[in-house]
N, C-alpha and C positions, 0 to 999 in steps of 0.2 A: 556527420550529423551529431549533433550538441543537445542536450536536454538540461531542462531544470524543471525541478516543482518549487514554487515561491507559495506560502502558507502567511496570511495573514487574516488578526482577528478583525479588521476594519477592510468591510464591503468595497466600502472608498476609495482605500490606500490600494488595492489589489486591481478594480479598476481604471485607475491610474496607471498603475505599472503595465496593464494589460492594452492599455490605449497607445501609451507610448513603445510598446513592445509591436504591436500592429506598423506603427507608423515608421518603424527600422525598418521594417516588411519580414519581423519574426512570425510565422505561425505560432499560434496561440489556442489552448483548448481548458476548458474548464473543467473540471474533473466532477464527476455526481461522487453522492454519498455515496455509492454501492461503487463507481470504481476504487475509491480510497480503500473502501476495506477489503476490496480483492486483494490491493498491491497490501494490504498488511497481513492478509491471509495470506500469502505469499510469500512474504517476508520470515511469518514466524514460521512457514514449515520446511523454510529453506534452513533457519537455523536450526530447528527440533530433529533436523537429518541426521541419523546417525551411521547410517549406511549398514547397521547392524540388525539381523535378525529376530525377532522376537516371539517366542511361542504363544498363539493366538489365546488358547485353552486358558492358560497359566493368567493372562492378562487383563483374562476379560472376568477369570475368578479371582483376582485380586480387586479389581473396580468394583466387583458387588460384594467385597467383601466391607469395602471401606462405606 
């Protein structure tokens, strides 16, 4: 199994792709606003991982300190 996400700013241009995608006999799915930002919530706490510990105390008096 194969994926892409194709992003474009032209309604038209993306319907198209999505029509012709159909007619290969590609499954096709449109994504809402709120899955986009999941997969980029996702994305950044994949990267923010540091796999390292962090004293809670310490972290959450530095945020109010600032």
């Amino acid at each position: 199994m194969e994926s892409a996400v194709l992003i474009s700013k032209s309604k038209t241009d993306l319907s198209i792709l999505l029509t012709l995608a159909k007619k290969l006999g590609i499954v096709t799915h449109r994504l809402t606003t709120e899955e986009i930002e999941d997969m980029a919530l996702i994305n950044a706490m994949k990267t923010g991982r540091t796999g390292e510990y962090i004293d809670t105390d310490k972290f959450l008096k530095k945020l109010k300190a600032e």
